[in-house]
N, C-alpha and C positions, 0 to 999 in steps of 0.2 A: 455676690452670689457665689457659693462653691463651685467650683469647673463642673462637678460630676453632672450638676443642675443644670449650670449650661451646656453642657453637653446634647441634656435630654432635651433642654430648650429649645435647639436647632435643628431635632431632626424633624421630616413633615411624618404626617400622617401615614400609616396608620405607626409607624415605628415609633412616635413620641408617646404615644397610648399604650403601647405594650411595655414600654422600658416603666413609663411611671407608674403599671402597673403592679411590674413584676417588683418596681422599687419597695414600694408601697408594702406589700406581700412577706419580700424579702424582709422588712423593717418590723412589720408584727408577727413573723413567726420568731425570728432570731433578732430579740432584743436587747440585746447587746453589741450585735454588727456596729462597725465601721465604714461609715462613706469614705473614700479618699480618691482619687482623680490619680491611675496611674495607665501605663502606656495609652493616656490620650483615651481613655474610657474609664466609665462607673466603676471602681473596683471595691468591692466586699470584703473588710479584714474580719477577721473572729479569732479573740485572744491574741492581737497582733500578728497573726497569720492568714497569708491569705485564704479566701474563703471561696467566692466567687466572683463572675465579671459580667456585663452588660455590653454587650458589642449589636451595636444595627446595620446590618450586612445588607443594602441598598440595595447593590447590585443583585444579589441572592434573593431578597422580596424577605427577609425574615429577621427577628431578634433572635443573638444567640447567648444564652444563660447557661455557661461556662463555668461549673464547677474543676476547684482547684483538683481538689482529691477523689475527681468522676472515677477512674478507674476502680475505687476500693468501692463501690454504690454497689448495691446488692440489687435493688427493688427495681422495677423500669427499666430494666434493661434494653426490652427492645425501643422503647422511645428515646434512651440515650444516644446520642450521637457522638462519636468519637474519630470521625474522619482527618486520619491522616496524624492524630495526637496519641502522644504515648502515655500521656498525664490527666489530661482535661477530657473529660465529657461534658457535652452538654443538651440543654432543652430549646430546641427552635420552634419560635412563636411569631406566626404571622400576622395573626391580629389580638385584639382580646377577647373577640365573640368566639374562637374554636379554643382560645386557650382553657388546658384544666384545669381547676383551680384544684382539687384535689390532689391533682398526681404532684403539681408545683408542691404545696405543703408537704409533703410525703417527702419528696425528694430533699426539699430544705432542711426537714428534720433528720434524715437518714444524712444528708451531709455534714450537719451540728453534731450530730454524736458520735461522727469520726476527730471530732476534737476535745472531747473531756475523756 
């Protein structure tokens, strides 16, 4: 099994639903993405760069969807989060019933066409 899989395998509910969710998601919008298992999480390459990351913040109650190149995001702004990062924004999802499946698309794709 991939790390990144086990990864998701191991965490409980509701954080193993949202991660396989947004995997899922992340894997039919940008299909060419890369799985790879680095610092110990899901990590997202596109065109052998990093792209995005899947962190489950336990403590915190939420998934955090970590794009590499958040600060150049135009759209979503106030739903981006960037606490305390100079590089990374991202999307924090608590479950998969409140998460949007629209604003996620959007943002996946507004983050893909900062690489072509």
């Amino acid at each position: 099994m991939h790390l990144a899989h086990d990864y998701v395998m191991r965490q409980p509910e509701p954080f193993q639903s949202v991660l396989m969710h947004c995997m899922t998601t992340i894997e039919a919008v940008i299909p060419n993405v890369e799985l790879r298992y680095r610092y110990a999480i899901p990590f997202y390459y596109y065109h052998d760069k990093p792209f995005c990351y899947l962190n489950a913040k336990h403590k915190k109650g939420y998934v955090d969807l970590g794009f590499y190149r958040g600060f150049q995001l135009k759209t979503h702004q106030e739903i981006l989060v960037a606490t305390k990062r100079t590089i990374v924004k991202s999307l924090q999802f608590t479950n998969v019933e409140t998460l949007n499946q629209t604003v996620l698309e959007k943002v996946l794709l507004e983050a893909k066409a900062l690489y072509t």
